[in-house]
C-alpha beads as a LAMMPS data file, in Angstrom:
LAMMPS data file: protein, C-alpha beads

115 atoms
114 bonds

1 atom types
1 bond types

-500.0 500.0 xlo xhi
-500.0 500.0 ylo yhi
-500.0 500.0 zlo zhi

Masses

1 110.0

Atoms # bond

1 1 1 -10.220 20.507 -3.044
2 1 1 -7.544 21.115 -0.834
3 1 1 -4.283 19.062 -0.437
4 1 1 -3.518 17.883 2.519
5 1 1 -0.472 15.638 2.363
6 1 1 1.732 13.687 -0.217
7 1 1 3.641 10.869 0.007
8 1 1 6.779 8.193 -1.913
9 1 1 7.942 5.293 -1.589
10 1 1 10.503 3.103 -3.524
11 1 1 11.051 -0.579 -1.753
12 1 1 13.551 -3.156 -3.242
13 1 1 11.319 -6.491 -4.124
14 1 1 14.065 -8.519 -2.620
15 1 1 13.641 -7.051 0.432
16 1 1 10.294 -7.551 0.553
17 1 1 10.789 -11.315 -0.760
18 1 1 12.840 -11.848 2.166
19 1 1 10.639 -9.938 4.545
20 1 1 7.884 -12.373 3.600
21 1 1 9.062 -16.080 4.083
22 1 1 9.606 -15.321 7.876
23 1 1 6.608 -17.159 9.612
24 1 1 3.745 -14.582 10.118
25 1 1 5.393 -11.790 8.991
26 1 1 2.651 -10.684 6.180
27 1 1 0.219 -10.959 8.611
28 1 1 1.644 -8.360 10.642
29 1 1 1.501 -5.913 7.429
30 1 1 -1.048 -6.731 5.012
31 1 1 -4.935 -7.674 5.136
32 1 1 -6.171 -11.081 4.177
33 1 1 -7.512 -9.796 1.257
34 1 1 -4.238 -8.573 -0.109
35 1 1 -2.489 -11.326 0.810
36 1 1 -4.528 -13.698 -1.107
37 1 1 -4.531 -11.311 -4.281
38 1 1 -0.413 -11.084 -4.135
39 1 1 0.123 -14.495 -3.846
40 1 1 -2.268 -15.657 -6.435
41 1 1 -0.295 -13.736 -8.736
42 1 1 2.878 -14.786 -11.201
43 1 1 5.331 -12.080 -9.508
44 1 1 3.807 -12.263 -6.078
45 1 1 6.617 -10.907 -4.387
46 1 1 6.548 -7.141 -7.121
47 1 1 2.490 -7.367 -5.732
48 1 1 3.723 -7.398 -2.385
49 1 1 6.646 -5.113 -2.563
50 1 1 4.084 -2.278 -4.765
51 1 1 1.227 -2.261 -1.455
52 1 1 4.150 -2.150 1.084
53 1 1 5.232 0.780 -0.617
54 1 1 1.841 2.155 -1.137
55 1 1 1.095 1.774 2.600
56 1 1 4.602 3.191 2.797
57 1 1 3.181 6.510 0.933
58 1 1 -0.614 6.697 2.608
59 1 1 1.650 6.567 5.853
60 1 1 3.709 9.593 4.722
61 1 1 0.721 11.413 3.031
62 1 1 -1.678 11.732 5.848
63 1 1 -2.541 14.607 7.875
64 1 1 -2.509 12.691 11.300
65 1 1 -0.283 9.766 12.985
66 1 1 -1.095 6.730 14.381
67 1 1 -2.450 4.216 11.650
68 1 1 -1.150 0.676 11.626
69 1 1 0.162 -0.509 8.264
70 1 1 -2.483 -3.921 8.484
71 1 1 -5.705 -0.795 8.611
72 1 1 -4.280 0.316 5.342
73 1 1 -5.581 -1.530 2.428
74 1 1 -4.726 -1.396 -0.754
75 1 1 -6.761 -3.120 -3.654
76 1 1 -7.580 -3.318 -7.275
77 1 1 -10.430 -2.466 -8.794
78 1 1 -12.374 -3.899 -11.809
79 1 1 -10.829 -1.268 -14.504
80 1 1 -7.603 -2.179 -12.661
81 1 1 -6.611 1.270 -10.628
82 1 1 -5.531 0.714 -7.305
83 1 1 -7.741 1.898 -4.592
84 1 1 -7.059 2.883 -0.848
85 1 1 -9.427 2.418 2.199
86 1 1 -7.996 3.286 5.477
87 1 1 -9.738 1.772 8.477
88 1 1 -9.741 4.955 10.996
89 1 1 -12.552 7.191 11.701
90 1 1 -10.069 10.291 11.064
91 1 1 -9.680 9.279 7.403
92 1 1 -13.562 9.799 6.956
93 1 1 -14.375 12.568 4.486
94 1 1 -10.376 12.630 3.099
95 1 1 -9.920 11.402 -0.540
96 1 1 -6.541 9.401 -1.758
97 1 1 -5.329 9.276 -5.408
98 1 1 -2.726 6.400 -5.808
99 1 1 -0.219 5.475 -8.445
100 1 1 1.639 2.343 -8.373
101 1 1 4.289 0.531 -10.462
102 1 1 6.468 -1.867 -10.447
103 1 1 9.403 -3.844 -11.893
104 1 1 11.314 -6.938 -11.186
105 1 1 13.372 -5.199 -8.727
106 1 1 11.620 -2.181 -7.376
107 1 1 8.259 -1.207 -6.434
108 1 1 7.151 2.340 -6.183
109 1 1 4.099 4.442 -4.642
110 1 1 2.962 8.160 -5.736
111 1 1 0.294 9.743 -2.828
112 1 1 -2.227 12.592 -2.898
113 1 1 -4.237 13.141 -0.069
114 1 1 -6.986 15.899 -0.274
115 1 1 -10.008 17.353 1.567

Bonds

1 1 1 2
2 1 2 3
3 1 3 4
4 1 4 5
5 1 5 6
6 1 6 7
7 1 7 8
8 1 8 9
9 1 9 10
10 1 10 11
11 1 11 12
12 1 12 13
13 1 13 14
14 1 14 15
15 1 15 16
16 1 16 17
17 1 17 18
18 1 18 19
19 1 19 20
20 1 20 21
21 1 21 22
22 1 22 23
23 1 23 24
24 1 24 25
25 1 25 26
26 1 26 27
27 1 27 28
28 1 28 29
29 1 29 30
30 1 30 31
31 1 31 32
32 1 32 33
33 1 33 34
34 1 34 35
35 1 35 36
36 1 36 37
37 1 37 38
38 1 38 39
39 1 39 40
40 1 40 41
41 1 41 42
42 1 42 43
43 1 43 44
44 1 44 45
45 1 45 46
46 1 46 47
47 1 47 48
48 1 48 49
49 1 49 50
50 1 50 51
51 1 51 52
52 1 52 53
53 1 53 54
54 1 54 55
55 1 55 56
56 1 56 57
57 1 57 58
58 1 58 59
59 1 59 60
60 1 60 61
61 1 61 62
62 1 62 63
63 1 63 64
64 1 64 65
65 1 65 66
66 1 66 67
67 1 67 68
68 1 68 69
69 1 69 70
70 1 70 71
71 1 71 72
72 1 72 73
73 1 73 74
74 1 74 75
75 1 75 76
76 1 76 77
77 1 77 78
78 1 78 79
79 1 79 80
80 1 80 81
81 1 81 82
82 1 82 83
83 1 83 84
84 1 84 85
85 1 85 86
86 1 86 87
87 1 87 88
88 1 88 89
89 1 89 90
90 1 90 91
91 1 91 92
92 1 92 93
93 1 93 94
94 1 94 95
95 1 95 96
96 1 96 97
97 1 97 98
98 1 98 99
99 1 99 100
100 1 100 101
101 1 101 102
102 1 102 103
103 1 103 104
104 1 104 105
105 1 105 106
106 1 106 107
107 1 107 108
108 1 108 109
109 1 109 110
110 1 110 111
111 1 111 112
112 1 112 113
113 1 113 114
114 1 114 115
């Protein structure tokens, strides 16, 4: 396995509280799907601030430019770890280990990308 790229991000949930009650503007960022899962949640605005930063990190952590926040997705799954899928052809064959976390004031992202 051979690392590729890392990545960190630490966001202030305020901001990100602000960021989203301007019309549209989670939209521009997230996927329906996380959308829906943040704001069905008690601290909606911590879920929100935690992808941004994650999408943040995947952003850093990749071997090539060019991907739009929205084609990064960040989701949950059944045991609860957080899982990436990035919708480019040039993240085909790359694998991404993710560590989130999160308190009432900051959100954070940890990003391994490998080969």
């Amino acid at each position: 396995m051979k690392v590729l790229g890392i990545g960190t991000d630490l966001v202030e949930v305020k901001r990100i509280e602000s960021f989203a009650k301007k019309t549209g503007a989670l939209e521009r960022i997230f996927a329906q799907e996380e959308i829906a899962y943040c704001l069905s949640r008690k601290n909606k605005y911590e879920h929100l601030a935690v992808r941004f930063a994650a999408k943040e990190a995947v952003f850093k952590a990749l071997p090539f430019d060019g991907v739009a926040f929205k084609n990064i997705t960040v989701s949950n799954l059944e045991n609860g770890r957080p899982e990436v899928r990035i919708a480019d052809p040039r993240a085909d064959g790359l694998t991404i280990f993710i560590s989130l976390s999160h308190t009432r004031h900051y959100a954070t992202a940890q990003v391994v990308v490998t080969q």
